[in-house]
C-alpha positions as CSV (number, residue, x, y, z in Angstrom):
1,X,-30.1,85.4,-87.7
2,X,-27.5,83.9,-90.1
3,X,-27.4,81.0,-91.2
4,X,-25.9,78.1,-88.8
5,X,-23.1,77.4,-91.5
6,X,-21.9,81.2,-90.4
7,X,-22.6,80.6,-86.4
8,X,-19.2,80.0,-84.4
9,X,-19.0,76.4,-83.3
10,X,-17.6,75.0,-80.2
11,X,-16.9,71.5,-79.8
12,X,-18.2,69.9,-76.1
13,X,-15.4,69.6,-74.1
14,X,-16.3,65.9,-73.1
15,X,-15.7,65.3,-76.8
16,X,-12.2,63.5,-77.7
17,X,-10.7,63.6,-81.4
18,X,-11.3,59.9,-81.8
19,X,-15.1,59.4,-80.6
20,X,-17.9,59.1,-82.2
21,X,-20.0,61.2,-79.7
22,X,-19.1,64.7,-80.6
23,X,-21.6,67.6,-80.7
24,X,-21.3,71.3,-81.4
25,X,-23.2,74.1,-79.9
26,X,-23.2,77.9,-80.6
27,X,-22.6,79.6,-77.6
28,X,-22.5,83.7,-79.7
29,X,-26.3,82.8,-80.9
30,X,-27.3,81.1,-77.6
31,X,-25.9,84.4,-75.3
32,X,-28.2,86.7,-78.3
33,X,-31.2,84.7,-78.7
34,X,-31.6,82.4,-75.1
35,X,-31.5,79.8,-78.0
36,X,-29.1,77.1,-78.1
37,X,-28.1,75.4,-82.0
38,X,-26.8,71.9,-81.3
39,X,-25.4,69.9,-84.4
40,X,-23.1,66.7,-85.1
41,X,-19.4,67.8,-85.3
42,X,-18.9,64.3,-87.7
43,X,-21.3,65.6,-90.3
44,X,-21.8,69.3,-90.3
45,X,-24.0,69.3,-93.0
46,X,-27.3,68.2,-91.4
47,X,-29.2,70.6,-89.8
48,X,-28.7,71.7,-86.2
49,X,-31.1,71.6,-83.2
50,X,-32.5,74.4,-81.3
51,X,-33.0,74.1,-77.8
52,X,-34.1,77.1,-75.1
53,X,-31.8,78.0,-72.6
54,X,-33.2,76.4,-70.0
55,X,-33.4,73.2,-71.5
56,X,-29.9,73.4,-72.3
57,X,-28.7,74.3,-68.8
58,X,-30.6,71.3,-67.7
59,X,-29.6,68.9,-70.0
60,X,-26.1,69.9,-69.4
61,X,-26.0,69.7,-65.3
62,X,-28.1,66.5,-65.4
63,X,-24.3,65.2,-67.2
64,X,-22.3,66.9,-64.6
65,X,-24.5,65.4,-61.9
């Protein structure tokens, strides 16, 4: 895998340009791997987390629900 600096990013949609709340997730690595890289959109530099996709999916609908 490349590294996450190369990975297409994709802000949350729940995210707003002037919160301080705002995470990133790779959805091109996450459809490849089942994995899903998570990072900070304020600070790009730290590392991201990795998360199955299950976990993901159910983090995700527990917000919607």
């Amino acid at each position: 895998m490349s590294p996450t600096r190369d990975y297409t990013w994709v802000k949350s949609s729940y995210s707003n340009d002037g919160g301080n709340n705002c995470v990133e997730w790779a959805p091109s690595v996450a459809a490849a791997s089942r994995t899903v890289p998570v990072r900070d959109s304020k600070d790009t530099t730290l590392p991201c987390v990795s998360v199955s996709a299950e976990a993901w999916s159910a983090f995700v609908g527990s917000l919607k629900g």
